[in-house]
N, C-alpha and C positions, 0 to 999 in steps of 0.2 A: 504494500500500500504506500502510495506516493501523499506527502504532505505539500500542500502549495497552497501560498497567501494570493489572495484575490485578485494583485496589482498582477501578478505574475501570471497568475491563471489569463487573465483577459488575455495578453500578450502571447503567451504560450496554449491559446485553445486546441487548435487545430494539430498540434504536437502531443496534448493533451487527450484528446480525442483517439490519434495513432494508438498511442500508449492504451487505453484504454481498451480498442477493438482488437486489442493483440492479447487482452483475456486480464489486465491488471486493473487496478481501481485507484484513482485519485480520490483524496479528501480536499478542500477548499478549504480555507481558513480564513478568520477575519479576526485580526489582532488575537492570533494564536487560538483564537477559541474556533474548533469545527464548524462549518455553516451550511455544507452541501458535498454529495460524495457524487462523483463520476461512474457506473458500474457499466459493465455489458451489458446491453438488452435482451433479454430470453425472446427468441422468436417464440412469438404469439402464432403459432401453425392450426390455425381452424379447420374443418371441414367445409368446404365451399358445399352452400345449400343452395345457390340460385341455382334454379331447374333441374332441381330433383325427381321433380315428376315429371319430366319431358316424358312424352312417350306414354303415360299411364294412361291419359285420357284424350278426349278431342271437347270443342266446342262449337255446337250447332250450330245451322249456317246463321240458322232463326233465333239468335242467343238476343240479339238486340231486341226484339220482336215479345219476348218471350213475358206474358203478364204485362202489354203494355196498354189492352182496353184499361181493365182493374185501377191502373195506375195512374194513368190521363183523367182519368172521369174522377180522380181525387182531389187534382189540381185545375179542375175546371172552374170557369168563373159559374158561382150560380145565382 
C-alpha cells in the first residue's frame, strides 16, 4: 500500500492510476490523516438479460388492434 499526500496525488494521478490497475492500492492523505484509498475495481460481470426471450414468443399482427373498441368508447367525449 502506497501512502500519498493530496498535493502529490493531483500531480501524480495518472501514474497513480498505473500503479493501481497493476493490482496495488494507494491511500491519499490530507495533513497525514487518511482521506480516500485508490483500489482495483472488481468487474461487475452480469448476465446480459436484454432479449432473453427472443424467440419464445411472437406478436400479433393485430397486437395494436387488440381491445381497442372497449378502450376508445372510455375516452370518448360524452
Amino acid at each position: 500500500m502506497t501512502l500519498v499526500d493530496i498535493h502529490n496525488a493531483k500531480s501524480q494521478l495518472s501514474g497513480l492510476l498505473d500503479a493501481v490497475a497493476a493490482g496495488s492500492s494507494v491511500t491519499i492523505t490530507r495533513e497525514g490523516s487518511p482521506v480516500a484509498r485508490l483500489v482495483p475495481c472488481e468487474e461487475d460481470i452480469r448476465e446480459q438479460r436484454l432479449g432473453f426471450l427472443r424467440g419464445h414468443g411472437t406478436v400479433p399482427a393485430d397486437f395494436d388492434d387488440f381491445e381497442a373498441g372497449p378502450i376508445e368508447t372510455q375516452f370518448e367525449d360524452k
